[in-house]
N, C-alpha and C positions, 0 to 999 in steps of 0.2 A: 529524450523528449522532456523537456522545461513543464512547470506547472502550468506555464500564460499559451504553450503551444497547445499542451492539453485539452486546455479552457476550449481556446479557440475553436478545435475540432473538434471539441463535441458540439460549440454552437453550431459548425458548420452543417454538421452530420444529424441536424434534427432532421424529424418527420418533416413533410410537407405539409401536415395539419396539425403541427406542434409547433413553429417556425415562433419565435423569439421576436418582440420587439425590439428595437435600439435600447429603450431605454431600460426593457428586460436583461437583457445583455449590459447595462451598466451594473443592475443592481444585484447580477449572479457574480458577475467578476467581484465587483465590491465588498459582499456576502463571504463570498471564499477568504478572501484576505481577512477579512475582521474575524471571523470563524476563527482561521487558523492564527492570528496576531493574541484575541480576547478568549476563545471559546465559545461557544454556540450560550450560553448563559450569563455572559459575561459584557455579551454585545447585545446594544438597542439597535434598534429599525431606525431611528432617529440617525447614530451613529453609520451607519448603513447607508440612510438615504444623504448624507453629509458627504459621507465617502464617494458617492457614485453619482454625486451634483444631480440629485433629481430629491424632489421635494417628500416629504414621509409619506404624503397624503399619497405620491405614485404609489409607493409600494403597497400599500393596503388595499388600492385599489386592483391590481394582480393576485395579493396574499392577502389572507383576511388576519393571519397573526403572525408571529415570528415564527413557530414550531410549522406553521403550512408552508413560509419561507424558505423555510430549512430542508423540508423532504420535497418542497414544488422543484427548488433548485439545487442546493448545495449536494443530498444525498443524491439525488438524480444524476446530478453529474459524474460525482464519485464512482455510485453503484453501474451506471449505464455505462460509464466510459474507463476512468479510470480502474479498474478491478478487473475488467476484460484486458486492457489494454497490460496489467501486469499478467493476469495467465496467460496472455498467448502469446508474448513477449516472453516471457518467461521458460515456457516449453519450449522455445523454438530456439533459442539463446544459448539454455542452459543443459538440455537433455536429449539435445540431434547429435550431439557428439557420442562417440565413445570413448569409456574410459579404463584403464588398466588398474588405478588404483582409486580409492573410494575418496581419500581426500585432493585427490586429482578432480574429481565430482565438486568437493566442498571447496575450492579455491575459484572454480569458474561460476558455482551458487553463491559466495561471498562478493566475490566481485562484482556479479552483474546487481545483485539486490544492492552493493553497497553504492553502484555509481546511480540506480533508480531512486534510492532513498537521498541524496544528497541532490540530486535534480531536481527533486518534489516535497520538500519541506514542507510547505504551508498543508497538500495535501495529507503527505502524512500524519503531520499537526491534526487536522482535524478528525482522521481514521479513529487516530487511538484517542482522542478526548470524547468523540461520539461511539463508539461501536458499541461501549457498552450499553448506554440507553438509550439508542436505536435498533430495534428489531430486523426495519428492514434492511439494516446495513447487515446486520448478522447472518441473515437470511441468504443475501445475495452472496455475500463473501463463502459462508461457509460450500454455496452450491456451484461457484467458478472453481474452487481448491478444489471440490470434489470431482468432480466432472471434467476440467482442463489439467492438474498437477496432478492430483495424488495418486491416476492408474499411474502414470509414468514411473512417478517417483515410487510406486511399490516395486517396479520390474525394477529399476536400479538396485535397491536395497536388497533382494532380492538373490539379484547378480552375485553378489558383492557377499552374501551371507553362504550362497554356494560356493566361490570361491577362497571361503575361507577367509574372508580378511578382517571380519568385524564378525560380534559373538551371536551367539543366535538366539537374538530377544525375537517378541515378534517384531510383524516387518511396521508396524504402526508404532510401537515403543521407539526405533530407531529414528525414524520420522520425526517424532515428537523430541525426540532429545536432540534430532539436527538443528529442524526447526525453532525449538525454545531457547537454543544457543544462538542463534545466530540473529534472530530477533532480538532476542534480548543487545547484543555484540550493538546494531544499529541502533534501534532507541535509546541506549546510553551512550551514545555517540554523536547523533546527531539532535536528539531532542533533552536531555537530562544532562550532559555532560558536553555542550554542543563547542565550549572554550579552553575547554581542558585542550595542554601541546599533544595530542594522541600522535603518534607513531603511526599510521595507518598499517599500512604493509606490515608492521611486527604487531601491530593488533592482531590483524588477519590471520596471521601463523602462527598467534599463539592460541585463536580460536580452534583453528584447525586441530592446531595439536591437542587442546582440551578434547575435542568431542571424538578425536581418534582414539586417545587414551582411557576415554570412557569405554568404547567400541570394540577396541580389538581383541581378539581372542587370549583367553590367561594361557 
């Protein structure tokens, strides 16, 4: 699912007593894209309202400033729709399967993060330029991973540290060494390094092999 498909269904999927004007809906879509093109700091309301053919004075009249702008719409969308829509897409993608070997787990959690993160650029863009000084992104974020991904992803770990195939950190250090690796693998792929010739598939295997080689038992 695309960034504008995204959009779209959360507009559609409002409350019945939260229902979106037209010209609200110009100035969310519009929002997103200067967000993720300039930065939440970087872009005027002017620039905003230029983009989304509706005059400044619309938007002040919905939002009283840009930071009410920013969490009336942009966070709202992200936190409401996009972040559910990667947990539960995510569990159901990447951890209904069973698996034999543990980097058999990190080729179908590469893959699937790597075709979401390249379908959703502009959102991503904005994640990582906002998370940190927004609270309430932190907040929701941190309480979808906890609550939709990380029981799962401890029974895998879990699995995998009974059967001997990876060392026996706790099950959260491995977590975090998946996670920080493969994170990392994306954001310098598609947002830091977005023109480099990368190799995808021999990226991916040489991730893989980095965080197996960190993992497996001496």
């Amino acid at each position: 699912m695309s960034e504008n498909d995204i959009i779209q269904e959360m507009l559609l999927n409002e409350d019945d007593d939260d229902q979106l004007t037209p010209k609200q809906r110009k100035i969310l879509q519009a929002a997103v894209e200067m967000f993720a093109e300039k930065g939440y700091a970087s872009t005027s309301t002017s620039e905003i309202a230029k983009h989304a053919g509706v005059a400044e004075g619309t938007i002040f009249r919905h939002y009283k400033t840009k930071k009410d702008l920013l969490y009336s719409i942009a966070v709202p969308m992200i936190t409401k729709f996009a972040a559910p829509f990667f947990a539960q897409h995510f569990v159901r993608q990447v951890f209904n399967d069973q698996y034999s070997e543990y980097d058999e787990l990190l080729r179908r959690l590469i893959h699937n993060r790597f075709e979401f993160a390249k379908e959703n650029i502009p959102l991503l863009k904005i994640v990582l330029q906002e998370m940190a000084f927004q609270h309430e992104m932190q907040v929701k974020y941190k309480d979808i991973f906890t609550e939709n991904v990380l029981p799962r992803f401890r029974e895998v770990v879990d699995h995998f540290k009974e059967k001997g195939q990876i060392e026996d950190y706790p099950t959260e250090t491995v977590i975090r060494l998946t996670i920080t690796t493969i994170v990392g693998f994306l954001v310098t792929r598609f947002i830091i390094m977005p023109d480099y010739p990368w190799d995808d598939e021999q990226e991916i295997e040489r991730t893989i092999s980095f965080i197996m080689h960190g993992l497996e038992k001496a």
